[in-house]
C-alpha positions in Angstrom: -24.2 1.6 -13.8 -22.9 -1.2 -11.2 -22.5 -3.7 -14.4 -20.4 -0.7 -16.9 -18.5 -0.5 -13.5 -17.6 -4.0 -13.0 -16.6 -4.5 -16.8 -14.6 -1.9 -16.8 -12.6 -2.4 -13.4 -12.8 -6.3 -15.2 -11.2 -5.6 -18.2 -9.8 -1.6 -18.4 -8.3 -1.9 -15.0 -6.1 -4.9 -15.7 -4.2 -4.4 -19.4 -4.4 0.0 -18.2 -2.3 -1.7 -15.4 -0.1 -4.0 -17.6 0.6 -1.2 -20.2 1.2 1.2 -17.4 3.5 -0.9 -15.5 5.5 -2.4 -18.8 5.8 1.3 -19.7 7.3 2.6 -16.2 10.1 -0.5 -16.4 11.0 0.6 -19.4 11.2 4.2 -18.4 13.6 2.8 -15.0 16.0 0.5 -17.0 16.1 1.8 -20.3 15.1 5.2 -20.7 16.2 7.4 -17.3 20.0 8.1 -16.9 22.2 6.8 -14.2 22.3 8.7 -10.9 26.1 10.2 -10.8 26.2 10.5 -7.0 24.7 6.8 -6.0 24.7 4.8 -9.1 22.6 2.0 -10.9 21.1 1.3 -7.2 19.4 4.5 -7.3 17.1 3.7 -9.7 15.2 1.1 -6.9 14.1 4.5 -5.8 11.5 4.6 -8.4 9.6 1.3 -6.9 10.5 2.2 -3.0 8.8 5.5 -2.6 5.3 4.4 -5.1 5.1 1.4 -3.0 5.5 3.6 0.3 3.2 5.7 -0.9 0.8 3.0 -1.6 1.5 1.8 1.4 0.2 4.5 3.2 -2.7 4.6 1.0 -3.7 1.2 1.7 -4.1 1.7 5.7 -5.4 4.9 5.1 -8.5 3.0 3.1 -8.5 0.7 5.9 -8.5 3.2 8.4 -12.1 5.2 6.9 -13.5 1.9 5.7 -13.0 0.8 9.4 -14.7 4.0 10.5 -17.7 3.6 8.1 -18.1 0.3 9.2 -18.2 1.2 13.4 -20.5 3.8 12.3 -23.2 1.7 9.9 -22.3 -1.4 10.7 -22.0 -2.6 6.8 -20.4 -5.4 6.1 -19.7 -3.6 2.6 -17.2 -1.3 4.4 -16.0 -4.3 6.7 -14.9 -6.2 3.6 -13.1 -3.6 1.8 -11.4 -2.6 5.0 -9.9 -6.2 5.0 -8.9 -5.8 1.9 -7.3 -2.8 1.7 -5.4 -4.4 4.4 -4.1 -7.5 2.5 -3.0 -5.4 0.2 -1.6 -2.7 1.6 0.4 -5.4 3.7 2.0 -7.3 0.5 3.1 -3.1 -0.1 4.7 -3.1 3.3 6.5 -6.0 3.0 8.2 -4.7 -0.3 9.0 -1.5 1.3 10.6 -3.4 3.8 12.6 -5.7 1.0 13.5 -2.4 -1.2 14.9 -0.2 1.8 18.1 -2.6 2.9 18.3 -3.3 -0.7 18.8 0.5 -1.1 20.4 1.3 1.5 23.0 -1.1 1.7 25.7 -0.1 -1.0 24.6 4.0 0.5 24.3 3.2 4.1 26.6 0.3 4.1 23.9 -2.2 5.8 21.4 -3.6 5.1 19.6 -2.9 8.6 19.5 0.5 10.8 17.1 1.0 13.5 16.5 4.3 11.9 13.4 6.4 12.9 11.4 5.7 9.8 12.4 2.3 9.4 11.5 1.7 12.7 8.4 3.1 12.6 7.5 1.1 9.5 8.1 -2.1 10.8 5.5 -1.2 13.7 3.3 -0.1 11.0 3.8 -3.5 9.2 3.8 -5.7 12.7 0.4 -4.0 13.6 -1.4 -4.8 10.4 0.1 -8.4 10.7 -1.5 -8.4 13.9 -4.9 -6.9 12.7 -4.9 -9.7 9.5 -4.4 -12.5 12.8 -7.3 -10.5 14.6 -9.5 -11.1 11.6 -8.5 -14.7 10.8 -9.0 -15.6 14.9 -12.3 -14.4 14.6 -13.3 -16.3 12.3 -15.5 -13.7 10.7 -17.5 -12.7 13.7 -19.2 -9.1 14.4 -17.5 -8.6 17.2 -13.9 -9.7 15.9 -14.9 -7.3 13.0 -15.7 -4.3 15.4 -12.0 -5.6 17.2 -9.9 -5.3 14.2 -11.7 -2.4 13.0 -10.9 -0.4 15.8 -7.0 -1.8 15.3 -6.8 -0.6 11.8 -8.2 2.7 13.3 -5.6 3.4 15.6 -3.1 1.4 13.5 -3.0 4.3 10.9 -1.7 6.7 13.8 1.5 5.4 12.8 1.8 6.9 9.2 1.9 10.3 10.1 4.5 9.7 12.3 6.5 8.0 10.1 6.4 10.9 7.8 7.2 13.5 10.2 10.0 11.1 12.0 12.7 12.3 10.1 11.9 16.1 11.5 11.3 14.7 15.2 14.6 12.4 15.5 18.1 12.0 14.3 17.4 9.9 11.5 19.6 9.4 8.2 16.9 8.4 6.1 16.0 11.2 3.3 13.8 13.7 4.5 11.9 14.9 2.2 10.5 13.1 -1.4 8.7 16.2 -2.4 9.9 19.3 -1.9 7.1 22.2 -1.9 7.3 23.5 -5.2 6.4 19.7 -6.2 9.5 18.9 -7.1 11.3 15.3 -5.9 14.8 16.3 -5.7 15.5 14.3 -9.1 17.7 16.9 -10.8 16.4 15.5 -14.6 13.5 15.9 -16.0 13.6 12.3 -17.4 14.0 11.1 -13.8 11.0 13.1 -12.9 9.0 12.0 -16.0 9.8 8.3 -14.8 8.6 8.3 -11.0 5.6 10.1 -12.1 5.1 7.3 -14.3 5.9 5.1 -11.5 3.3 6.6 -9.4 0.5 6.3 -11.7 1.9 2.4 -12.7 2.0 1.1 -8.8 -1.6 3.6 -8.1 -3.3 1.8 -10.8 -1.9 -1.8 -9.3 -3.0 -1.0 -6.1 -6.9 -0.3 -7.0 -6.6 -3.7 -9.7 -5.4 -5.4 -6.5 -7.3 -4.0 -4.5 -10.7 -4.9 -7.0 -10.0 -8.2 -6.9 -9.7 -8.6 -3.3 -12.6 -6.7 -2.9 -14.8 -8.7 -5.2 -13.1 -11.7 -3.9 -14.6 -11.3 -0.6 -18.0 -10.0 -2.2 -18.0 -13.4 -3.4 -17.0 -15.4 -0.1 -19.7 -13.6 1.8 -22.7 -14.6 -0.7 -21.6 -17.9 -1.0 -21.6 -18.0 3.0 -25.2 -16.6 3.0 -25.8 -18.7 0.4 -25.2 -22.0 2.5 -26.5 -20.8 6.0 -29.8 -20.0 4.3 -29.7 -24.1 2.9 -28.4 -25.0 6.9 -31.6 -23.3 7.9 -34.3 -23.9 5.9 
């Protein structure tokens, strides 16, 4: 079952991702119409909100991992905790670069100390810090039980960010879906696209996150691997 499973996330995940991915640029710069109230800039909207979402999915991963791990203490849960980390931060960072891109022909800056911008720097500055934990440590237990308990509390910060635009003045878009499942995009093709936008940056986010994964599998036997020669 382990071997089907590694194939498969070998070879399916990549080219599902490739395809998908091809397909949803196509689907932004081809096929979906022009916004009429913001223009050709609207359609970075379609990579900001999957990669916030993503985002959010990422420290959410590291967050439970990180539980797991306090809890058994395997360093199974460790490694895909770090993971989930790296890659939720290279997420962050283009949520970061997509926003002022965004918001500066709407906003008219690139830069507001806005409640949920805010808020996701912090989010991004506190994983920074809990990727620097990890790399200090030097992959010790107890800078591995440190960082853990980081990425914990760290992941306090994304519910806030989702609710700031309710708690403080905040000219950010409030809502991205509505109740009824809707996204505000008035056309279907628009909502045809970010769903397929969603599924493109999902399925990029568990490739990346694979590889990372497996990545550090590796790392860790070839460590075990060379302290059992040290010691023998």
């Amino acid at each position: 079952m382990n071997q089907i499973l590694h194939k498969s996330a070998d070879t399916v995940l990549p080219w599902l991702t490739f395809l998908t991915m091809a397909a949803a640029i196509y689907a932004v710069f081809v096929y979906v119409p022009t916004d009429s109230a913001q223009g050709i800039v609207q359609r970075i909207f379609y990579f900001h909100v999957p990669l916030a979402i993503m985002t959010f999915s990422a420290f959410g991963v590291v967050a439970v991992a990180s539980v797991l791990f306090l809890w058994k203490g395997s360093r199974f849960w460790d490694r895909l905790a770090a993971s989930a980390a790296e890659v939720g931060m290279v997420f962050c960072t283009l949520v970061l670069v997509t926003g002022p891109i965004w918001a500066r022909p709407i906003w008219g800056t690139w830069w507001t100390w806005d409640a949920r911008l805010t808020t996701t720097l912090i989010l991004w500055l506190i994983y920074a810090a809990y990727l620097m934990l990890r790399t200090m440590s030097a992959g010790g237990d107890q800078g591995a039980r440190y960082a853990a308990v980081l990425g914990i509390v760290g992941a306090i910060d994304i519910p806030i960010i989702n609710r700031s635009v309710y708690w403080w003045r905040t000219i950010h878009p409030a809502v991205l879906v509505n109740r009824e499942g809707g996204t505000g995009l008035s056309d279907p093709s628009m909502r045809l696209t970010f769903r397929l936008c969603m599924l493109a940056f999902g399925l990029l986010f568990l490739w990346l996150l694979w590889v990372r994964n497996e990545s550090g599998r590796l790392h860790d036997e070839v460590e075990d691997l060379r302290h059992r020669v040290l010691h023998t």
